[in-house]
N, C-alpha and C positions, 0 to 999 in steps of 0.2 A: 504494500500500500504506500509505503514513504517513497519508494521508487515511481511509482506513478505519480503520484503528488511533484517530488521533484523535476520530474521529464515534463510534465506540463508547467513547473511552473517558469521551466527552461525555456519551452518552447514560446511560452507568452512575453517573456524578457526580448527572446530575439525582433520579435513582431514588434513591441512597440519600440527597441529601442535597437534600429539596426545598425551594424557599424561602417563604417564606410569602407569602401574598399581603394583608395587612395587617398593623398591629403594635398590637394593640390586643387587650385580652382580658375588655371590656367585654361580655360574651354572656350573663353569668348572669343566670337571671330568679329562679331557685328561694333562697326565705327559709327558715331554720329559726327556728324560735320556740321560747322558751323562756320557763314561767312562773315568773316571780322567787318569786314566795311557796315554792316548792320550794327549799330549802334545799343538795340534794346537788347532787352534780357531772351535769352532763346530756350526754348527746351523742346529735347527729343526726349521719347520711349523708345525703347530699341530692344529688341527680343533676342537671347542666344538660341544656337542651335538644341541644348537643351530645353528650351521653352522659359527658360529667367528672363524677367523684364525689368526692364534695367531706366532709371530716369537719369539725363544728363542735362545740366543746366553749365550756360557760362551766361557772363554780362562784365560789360565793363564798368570797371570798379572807379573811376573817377565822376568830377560832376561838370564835366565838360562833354560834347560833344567834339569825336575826333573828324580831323578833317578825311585821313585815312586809316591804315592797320598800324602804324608805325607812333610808336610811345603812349601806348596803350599799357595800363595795368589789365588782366582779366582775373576775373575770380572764375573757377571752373569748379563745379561740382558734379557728384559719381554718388550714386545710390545704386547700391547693389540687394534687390529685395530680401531681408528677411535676415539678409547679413551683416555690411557693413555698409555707413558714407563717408563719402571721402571730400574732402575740397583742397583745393592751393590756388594760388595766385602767379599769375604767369606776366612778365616782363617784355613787351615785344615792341622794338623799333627795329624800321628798315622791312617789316617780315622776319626777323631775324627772334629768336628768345634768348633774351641779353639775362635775365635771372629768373629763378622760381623763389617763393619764399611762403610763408603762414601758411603750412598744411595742418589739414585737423583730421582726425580721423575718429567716428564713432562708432561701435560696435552696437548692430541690433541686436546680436544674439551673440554669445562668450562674452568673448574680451580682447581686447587688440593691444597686441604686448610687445611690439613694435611699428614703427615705423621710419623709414627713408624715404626724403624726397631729394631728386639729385636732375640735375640740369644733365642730357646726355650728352648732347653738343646742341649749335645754333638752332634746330630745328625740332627737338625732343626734348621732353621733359616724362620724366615717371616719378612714381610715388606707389615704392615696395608699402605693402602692410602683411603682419605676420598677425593673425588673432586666433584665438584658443577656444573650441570649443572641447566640451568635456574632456578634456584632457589630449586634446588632439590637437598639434600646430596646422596653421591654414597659413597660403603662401598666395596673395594678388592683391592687387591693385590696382591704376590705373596709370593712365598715359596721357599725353595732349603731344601733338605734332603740330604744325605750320606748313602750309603747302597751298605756295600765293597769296590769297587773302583769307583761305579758309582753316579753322580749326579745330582739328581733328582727334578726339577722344573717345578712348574705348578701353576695356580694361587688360590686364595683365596676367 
């Protein structure tokens, strides 16, 4: 009797509580873009090949209207449903990202027990987050590119 007790109450652990079978949440292929020469605040939903729907927001962060994409602060934001958000602030004259800088990151579910944001060169920016759930490391991010006037964010 304790052995059936136990195998079921095995089998119910498994069901609600399954473990993953990687820890990595490097899946996204889907970019939203956005054209800098637009001044207001933008937001895309953008779905992964898994079916995660993903909201991304940028706007520029000053209180001026730019004449073009060049000396612009942007603030760019990354919500990834159900797991983490992310934002930074991106630096851009010429087309060019001259610095990154104020990343935050929030965990909707664990805990985020690191983060990196780093300038990759002139045209890329990332921002590594490492967060924890139950006792398991989680490895992504997100990204922003420049590519003419447009800007380019999708996760890692």
């Amino acid at each position: 009797m304790k052995k059936y007790i136990l195998s079921l109450f095995a089998i119910v652990c498994f069901l609600l509580f399954p473990l993953p079978i990687h820890a990595t949440e490097n899946h996204l292929e889907a970019v939203a873009s956005f054209d800098l020469s637009n001044d207001s605040r933008q937001e895309q939903t953008i779905q992964t090949k898994e079916g995660e729907v993903l909201v991304v927001l940028t706007s520029l962060n000053q209180g001026r209207k730019p004449y073009a994409i060049q000396d612009g602060t942007y603030l760019v934001e990354y919500t990834s449903f159900a797991s983490w958000s992310a934002s930074f602030k991106i630096n851009i004259s010429n087309n060019n990202i001259t610095s990154v800088h104020s990343g935050t990151a929030r965990a909707i579910t664990g805990s985020i027990t690191s983060t990196r944001l780093e300038k990759v060169n002139n045209t890329q920016a990332k921002y590594h987050i490492t967060r924890k759930l139950m006792g398991i490391s989680y490895y992504s991010g997100m990204q922003a590119s420049v590519s003419g006037s447009s800007l380019n964010v999708s996760g890692i």
